[in-house]
C-alpha positions as MATLAB code, in Angstrom:
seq = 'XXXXXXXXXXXXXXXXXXXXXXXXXXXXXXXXXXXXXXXXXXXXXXXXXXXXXXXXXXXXXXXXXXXXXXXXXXXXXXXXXXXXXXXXXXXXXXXXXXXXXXXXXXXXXXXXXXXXXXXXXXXXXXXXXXXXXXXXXXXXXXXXXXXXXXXXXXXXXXXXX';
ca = [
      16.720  -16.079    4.223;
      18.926  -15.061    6.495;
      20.351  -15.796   10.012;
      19.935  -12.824   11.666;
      16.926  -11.480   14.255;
      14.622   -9.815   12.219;
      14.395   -5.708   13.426;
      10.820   -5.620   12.437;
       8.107   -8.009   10.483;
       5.388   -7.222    8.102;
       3.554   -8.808    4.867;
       0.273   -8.681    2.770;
      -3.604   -8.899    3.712;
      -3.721  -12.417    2.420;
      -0.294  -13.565    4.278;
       0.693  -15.001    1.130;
       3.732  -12.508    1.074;
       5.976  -11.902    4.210;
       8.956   -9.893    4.974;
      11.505   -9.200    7.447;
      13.604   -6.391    8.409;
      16.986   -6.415    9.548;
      17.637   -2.909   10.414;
      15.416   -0.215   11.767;
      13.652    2.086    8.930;
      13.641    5.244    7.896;
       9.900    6.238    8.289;
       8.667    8.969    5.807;
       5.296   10.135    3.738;
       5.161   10.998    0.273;
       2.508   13.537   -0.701;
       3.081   12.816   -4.830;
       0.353   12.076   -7.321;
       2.579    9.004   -7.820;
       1.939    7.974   -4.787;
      -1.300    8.613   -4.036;
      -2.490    6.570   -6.696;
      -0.400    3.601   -6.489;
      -2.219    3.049   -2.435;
      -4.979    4.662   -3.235;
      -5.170    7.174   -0.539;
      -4.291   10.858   -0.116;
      -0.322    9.936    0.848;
       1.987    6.858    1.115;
       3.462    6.647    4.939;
       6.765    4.476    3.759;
       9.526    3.082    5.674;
      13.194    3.463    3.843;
      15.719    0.300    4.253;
      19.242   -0.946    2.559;
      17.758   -3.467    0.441;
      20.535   -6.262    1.571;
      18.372   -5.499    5.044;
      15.342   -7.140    3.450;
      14.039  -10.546    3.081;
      10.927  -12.269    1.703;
      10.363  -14.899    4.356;
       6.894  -15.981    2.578;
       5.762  -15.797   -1.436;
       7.465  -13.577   -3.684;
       5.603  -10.861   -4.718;
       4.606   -8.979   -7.718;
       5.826   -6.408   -9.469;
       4.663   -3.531  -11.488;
       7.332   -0.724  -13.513;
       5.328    2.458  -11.899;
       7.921    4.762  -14.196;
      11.354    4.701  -15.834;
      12.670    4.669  -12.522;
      10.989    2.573  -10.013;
       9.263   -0.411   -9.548;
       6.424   -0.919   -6.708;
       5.789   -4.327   -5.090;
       2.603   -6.026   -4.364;
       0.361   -9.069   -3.212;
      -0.309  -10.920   -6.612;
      -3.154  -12.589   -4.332;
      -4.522   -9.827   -2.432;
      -3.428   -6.427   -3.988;
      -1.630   -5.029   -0.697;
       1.363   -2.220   -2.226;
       4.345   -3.713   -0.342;
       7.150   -1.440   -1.543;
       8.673    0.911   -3.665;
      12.158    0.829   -5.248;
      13.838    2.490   -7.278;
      15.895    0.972  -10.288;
      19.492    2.157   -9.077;
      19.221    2.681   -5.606;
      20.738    0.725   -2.887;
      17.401    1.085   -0.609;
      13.902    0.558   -1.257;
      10.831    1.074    0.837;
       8.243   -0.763    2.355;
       4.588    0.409    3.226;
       4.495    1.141    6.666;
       1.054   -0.138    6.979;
       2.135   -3.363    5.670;
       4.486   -3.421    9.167;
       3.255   -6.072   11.545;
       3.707   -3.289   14.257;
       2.986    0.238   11.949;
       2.929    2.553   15.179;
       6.368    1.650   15.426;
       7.299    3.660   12.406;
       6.609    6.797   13.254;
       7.490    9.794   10.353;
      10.603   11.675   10.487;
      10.104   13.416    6.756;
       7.698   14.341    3.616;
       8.191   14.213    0.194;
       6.157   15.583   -2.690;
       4.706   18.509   -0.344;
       3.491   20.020   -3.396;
       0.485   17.254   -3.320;
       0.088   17.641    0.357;
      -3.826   17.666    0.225;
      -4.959   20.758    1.921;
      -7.617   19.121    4.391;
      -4.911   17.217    6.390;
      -4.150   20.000    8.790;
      -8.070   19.257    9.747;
      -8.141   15.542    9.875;
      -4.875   15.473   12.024;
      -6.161   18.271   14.632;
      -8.836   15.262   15.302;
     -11.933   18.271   14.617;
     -13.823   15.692   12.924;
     -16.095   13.665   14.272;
     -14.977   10.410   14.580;
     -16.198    6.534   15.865;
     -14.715    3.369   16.381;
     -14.686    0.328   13.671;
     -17.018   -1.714   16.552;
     -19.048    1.415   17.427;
     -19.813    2.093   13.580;
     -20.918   -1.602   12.174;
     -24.236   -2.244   11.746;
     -25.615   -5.364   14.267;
     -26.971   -7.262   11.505;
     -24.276   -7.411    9.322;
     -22.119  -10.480   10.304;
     -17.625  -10.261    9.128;
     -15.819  -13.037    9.290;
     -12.513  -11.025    8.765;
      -9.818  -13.091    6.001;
      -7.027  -10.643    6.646;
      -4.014  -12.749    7.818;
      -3.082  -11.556   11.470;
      -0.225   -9.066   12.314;
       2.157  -11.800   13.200;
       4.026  -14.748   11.028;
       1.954  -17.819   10.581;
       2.563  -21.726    9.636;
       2.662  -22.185    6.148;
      -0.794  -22.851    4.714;
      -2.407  -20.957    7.459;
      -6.128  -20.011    6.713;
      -8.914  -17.318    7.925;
     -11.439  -19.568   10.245;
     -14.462  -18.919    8.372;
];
């Protein structure tokens, strides 16, 4: 821990792992097959920080050797990707949508371009059709949500169920 004001705040789906930020990220997306398949999803938005401006404020969380240079970070509990960091490097970087406040982290660069998936251009020029979360749930099917709120929380804080 540290005494400084935390910049920004984030953690897992559980809440079992926190973190806090003590400097303002670098946003950025990698395109890579490498990343793509460690959050399951066509690109990882990541947000670059000095790793002496990072703290685990809750848990301590898992971690898997994605190659012979990097490790990746995640919810032992839950599964949430937390970071990536390389072996040598003085940063690391966390997921952006594991940032209490993700729309705060807006993009400034890509990486891996060469994995860019080529229906992007479409989803982001908001063509499709598209619906709420609310306005596309079906009435009889009742979720009670477990995902720890966007915010820190007392320690052994639980989902109402």
């Amino acid at each position: 821990m540290t005494d400084r004001e935390p910049v920004m705040t984030g953690g897992c789906q559980c809440g079992a792992v926190r973190y806090a930020l003590f400097a303002t990220p670098k946003p950025t997306v990698c395109h890579c097959r490498m990343c793509q398949k460690a959050v399951g999803g066509p690109f990882a938005a990541l947000s670059m920080i000095q790793k002496t401006d990072i703290a685990w404020t809750r848990g301590t969380p898992a971690a898997y050797r994605s190659s012979s240079a990097a490790y990746r970070d995640f919810c032992a509990a839950c599964g949430t990707p937390l970071t990536f960091r390389f072996i040598d490097a003085k940063h690391m970087e966390v997921t952006t949508g594991s940032l209490d406040r993700p729309q705060d982290a807006v993009p400034v660069e890509e990486f891996g371009i060469e994995g860019r998936m080529p229906w992007l251009d479409r989803l982001l020029s908001g063509t499709l059709p598209g619906s709420t979360t609310e306005a596309n749930a079906k009435p009889e099917r009742k979720v009670a949500s477990y995902q720890h709120p966007d915010h820190d929380t007392p320690p052994g804080w639980a989902p109402r169920l």
